[in-house]
LUMNU-80643 format. One line per field, with one value per residue (C-alpha): residue number from 0; x, y, z. Coordinates in Angstrom, 3 decimals, always signed. Example, Ala and Ser with C-alpha at 12.3 -4.5 7.8 and 13.67 -1.06 7.14 Angstrom:
2
resi	c(0  1)
xx	c(+12.300  +13.670)
yy	c(-4.500  -1.060)
zz	c(+7.800  +7.140)
//
This chain:
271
resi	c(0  1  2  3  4  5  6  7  8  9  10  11  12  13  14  15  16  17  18  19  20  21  22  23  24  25  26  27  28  29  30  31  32  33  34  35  36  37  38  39  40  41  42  43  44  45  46  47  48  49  50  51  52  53  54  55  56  57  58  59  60  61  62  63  64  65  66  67  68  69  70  71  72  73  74  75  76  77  78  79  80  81  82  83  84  85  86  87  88  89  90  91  92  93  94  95  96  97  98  99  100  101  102  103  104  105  106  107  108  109  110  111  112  113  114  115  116  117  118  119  120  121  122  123  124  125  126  127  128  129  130  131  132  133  134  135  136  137  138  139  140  141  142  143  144  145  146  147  148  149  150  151  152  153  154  155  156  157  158  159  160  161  162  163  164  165  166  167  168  169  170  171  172  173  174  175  176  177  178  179  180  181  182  183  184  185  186  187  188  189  190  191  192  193  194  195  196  197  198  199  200  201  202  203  204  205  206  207  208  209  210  211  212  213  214  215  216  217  218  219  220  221  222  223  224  225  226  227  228  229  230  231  232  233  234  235  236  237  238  239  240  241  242  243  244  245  246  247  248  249  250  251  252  253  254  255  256  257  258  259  260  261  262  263  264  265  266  267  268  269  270)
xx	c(-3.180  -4.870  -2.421  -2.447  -2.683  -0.264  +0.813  -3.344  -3.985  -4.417  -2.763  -5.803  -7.508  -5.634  -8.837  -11.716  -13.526  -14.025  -11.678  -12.416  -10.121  -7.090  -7.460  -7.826  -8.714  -7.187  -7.022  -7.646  -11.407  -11.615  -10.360  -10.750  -7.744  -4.953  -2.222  -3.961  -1.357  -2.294  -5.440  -4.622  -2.735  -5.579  -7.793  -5.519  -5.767  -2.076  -2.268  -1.081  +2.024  +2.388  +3.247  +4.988  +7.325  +7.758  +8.472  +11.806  +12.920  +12.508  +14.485  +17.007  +17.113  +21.124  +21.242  +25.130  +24.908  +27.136  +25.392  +28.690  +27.700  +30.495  +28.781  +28.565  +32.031  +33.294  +30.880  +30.857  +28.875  +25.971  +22.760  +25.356  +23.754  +24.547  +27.319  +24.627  +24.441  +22.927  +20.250  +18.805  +15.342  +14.943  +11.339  +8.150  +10.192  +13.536  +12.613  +13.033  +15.605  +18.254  +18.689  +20.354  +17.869  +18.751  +21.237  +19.687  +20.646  +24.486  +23.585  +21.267  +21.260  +23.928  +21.679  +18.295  +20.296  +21.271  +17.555  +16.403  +18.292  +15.435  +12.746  +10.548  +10.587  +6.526  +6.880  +7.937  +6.757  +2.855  +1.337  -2.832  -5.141  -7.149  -5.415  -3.978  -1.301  +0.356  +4.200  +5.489  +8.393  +8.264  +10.304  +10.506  +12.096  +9.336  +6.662  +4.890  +5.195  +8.096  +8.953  +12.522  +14.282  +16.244  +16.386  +17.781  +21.143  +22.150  +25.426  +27.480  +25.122  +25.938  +28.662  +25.636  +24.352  +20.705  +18.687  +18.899  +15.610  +13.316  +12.247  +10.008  +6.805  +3.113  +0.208  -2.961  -6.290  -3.345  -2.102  +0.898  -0.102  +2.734  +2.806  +5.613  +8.061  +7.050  +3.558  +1.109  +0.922  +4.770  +5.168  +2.713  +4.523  +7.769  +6.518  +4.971  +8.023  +10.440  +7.620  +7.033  +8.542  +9.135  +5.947  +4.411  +6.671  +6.428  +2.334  +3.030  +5.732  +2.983  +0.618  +2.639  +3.988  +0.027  -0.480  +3.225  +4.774  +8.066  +9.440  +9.286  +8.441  +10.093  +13.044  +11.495  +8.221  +9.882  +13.002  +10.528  +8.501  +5.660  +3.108  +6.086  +5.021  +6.257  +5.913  +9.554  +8.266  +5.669  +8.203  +10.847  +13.156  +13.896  +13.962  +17.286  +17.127  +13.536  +15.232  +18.464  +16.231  +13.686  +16.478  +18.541  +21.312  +21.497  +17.718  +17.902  +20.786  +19.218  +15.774  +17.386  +18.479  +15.736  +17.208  +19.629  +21.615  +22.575  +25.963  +26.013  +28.029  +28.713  +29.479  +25.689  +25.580  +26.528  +23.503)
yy	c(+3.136  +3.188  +1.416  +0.444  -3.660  -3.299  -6.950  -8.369  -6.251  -9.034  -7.523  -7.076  -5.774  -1.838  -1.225  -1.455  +1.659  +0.008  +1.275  -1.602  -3.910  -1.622  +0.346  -1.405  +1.373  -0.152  +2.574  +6.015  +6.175  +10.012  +10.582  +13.914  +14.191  +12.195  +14.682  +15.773  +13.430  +10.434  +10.532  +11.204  +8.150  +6.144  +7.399  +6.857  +4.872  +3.904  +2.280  -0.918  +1.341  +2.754  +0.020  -1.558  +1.742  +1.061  -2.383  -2.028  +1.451  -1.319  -3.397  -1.130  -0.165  -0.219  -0.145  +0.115  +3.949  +5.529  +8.772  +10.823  +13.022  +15.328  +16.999  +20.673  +20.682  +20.124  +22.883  +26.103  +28.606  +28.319  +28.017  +26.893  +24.230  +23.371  +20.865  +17.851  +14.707  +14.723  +13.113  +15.278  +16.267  +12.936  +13.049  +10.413  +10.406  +10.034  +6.770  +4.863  +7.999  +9.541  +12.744  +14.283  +13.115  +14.508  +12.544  +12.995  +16.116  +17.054  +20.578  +21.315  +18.722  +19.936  +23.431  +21.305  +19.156  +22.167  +23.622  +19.979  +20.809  +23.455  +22.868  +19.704  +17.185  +17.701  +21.542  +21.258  +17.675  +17.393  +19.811  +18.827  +20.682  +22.559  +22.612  +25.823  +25.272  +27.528  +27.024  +27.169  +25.983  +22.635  +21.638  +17.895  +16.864  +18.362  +18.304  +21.406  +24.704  +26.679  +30.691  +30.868  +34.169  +35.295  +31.564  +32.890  +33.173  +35.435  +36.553  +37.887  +36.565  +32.687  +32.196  +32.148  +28.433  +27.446  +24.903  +21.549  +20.260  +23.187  +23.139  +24.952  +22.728  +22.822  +22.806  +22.853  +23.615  +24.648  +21.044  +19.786  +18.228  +15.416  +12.418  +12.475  +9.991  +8.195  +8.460  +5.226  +5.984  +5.758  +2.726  +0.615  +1.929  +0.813  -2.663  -3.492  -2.375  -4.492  -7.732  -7.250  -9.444  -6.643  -7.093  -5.897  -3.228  -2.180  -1.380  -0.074  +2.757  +3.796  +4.679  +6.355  +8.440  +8.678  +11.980  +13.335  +15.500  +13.519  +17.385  +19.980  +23.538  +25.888  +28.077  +30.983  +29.886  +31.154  +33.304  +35.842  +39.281  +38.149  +35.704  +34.012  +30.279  +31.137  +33.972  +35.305  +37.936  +35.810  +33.094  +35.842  +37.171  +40.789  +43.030  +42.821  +38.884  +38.788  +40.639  +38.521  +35.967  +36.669  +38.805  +35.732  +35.337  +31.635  +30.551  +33.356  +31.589  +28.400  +30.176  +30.635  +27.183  +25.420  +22.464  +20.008  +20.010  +23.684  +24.950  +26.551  +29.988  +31.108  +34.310  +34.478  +34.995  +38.538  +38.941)
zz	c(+17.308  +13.786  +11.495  +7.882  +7.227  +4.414  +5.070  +4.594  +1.171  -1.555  -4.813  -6.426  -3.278  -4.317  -6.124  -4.086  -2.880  +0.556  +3.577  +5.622  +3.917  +3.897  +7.490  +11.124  +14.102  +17.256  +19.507  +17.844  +17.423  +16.641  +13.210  +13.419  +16.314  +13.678  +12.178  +8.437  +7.280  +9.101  +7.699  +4.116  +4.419  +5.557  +2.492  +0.378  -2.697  -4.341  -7.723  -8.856  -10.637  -7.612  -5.393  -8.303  -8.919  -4.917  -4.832  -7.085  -4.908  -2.218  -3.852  -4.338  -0.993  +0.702  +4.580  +4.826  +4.325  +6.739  +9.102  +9.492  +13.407  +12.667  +9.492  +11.841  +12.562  +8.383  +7.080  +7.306  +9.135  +6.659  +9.343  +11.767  +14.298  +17.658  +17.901  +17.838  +15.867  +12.658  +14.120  +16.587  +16.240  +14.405  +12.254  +11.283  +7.776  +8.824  +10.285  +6.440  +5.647  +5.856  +7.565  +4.375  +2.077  -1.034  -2.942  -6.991  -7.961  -7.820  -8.791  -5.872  -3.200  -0.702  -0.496  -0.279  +2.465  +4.027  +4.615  +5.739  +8.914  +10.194  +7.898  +7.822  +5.026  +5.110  +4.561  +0.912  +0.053  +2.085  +0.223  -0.232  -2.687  -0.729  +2.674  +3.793  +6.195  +9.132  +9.055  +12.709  +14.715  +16.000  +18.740  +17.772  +20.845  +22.849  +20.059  +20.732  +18.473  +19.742  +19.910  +19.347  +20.117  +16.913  +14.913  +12.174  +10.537  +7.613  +6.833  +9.712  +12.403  +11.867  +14.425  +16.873  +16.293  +17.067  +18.331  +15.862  +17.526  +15.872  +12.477  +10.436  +9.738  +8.656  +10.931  +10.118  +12.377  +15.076  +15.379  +13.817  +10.730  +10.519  +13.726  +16.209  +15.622  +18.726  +18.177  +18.325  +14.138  +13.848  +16.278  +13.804  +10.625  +11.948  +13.290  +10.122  +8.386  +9.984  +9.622  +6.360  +3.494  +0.150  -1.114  +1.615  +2.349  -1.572  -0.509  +2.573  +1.266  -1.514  +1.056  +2.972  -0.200  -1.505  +0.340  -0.644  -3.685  -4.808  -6.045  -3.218  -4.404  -6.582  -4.066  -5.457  -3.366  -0.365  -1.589  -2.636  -1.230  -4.001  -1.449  -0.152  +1.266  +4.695  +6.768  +7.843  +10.564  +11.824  +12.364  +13.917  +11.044  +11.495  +8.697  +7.866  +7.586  +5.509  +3.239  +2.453  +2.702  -0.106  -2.092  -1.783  -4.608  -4.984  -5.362  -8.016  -9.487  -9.662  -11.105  -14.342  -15.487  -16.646  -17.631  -15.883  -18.876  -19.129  -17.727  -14.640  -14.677  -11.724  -12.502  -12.908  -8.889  -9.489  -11.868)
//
């Protein structure tokens, strides 16, 4: 159970070289068996502007946000789910938020919100410099890579709905490189969490976010034919559907506004 002692880091402690005073190993002695992301957290090495910047998001923090379960049944068949809560398949990051994360951008967030349904949070925001990652499907109720006949939807085949406990994710050496939710990891995290006064949850949230990108990757990354991020055949498209899928109209859309302050026209979808 290797855990972080957020709550024992003096303040000026953030800038020694020195593990010891950061990381206690209780249980997990092998390093080398921790998700990749487990142990980026644990050599991590958050500024001081780092925990401050997470000290006022703390701050700023609201827990009276409302989880509507009856999202599936109001949209339509866009990557239509199986009637389960929004919370199925629950994830390490979904235990601080929310499982329709993206809130910041009115121009973009209900599509991003859309693919954080069936792909991991960690497949567009864990993204280390020199790590080349597998993307698989995760059963996250199970934990263990999955084989799912036909999981995709395009066009006319989304009235058949699929399973909301598989998501695409990154693994790395053939492991999963993100902990379970219920892993020993998680457990500690969450403990420490709900002990901590908001100082100490301020350092603990910038380790956690050390190893992390705050903006995920272009759409065009994986709406594309040109070295796409994931690969659509490998993870059981057909032709038919890797082809809407990189030829997709809307990531092309988006590609061509640079700016948050230019106009959308959507008569640019035809383009």
């Amino acid at each position: 159970m290797a855990a972080i002692q957020a709550a024992n880091i003096p303040k000026n402690a953030l800038s020694l070289p020195t593990l010891a005073l950061v990381f206690s190993l209780l249980v997990w002695g092998n390093l080398s068996a921790e998700p990749l992301y487990v142990r980026q957290v644990k050599s991590a090495h958050p500024s001081v502007e780092d925990v401050e910047k997470a000290l006022k998001q703390v701050k700023e923090h609201r827990d009276d946000v409302v989880i509507r379960d009856d999202l599936d049944s109001k949209l339509p068949t866009f990557h239509k789910r199986l009637a389960q809560k929004v919370t199925t398949g629950e994830t390490f990051c979904q235990g601080c938020h929310l499982p329709v994360p993206h809130g910041k951008k009115p121009r973009t967030r209900a599509f991003l919100n859309m693919h954080s349904r069936y792909i991991a949070c960690t497949t567009c925001h864990f993204r280390p410099e020199g790590r080349r990652f597998e993307f698989r499907w995760l059963d996250y109720q199970n934990w263990q890579e999955a084989h799912p006949e036909n999981p995709f939807r395009t066009g006319t085949d989304n009235a058949q709905p699929i399973n909301g406990n598989l998501k695409i994710a990154p693994f790395y050496a053939g492991e999963p490189a993100i902990p379970a939710k219920n892993s020993p990891f998680a457990k500690e995290i969450r403990r420490q969490w709900q002990q901590g006064d908001l100082e100490q949850k301020a350092r603990l949230k910038a380790y956690l976010h050390s190893p992390l990108k705050k903006e995920g990757p272009e759409c065009t990354a994986c709406h594309t034919s040109d070295q796409s991020m994931l690969n659509l055949t490998g993870l059981g498209a057909n032709d038919r559907q890797k082809d809407l899928i990189e030829y997709h109209r809307i990531p092309s859309f988006f590609s061509r506004y640079k700016s948050d302050d230019e106009k959308l026209r959507i008569i640019g979808i035809l383009r």
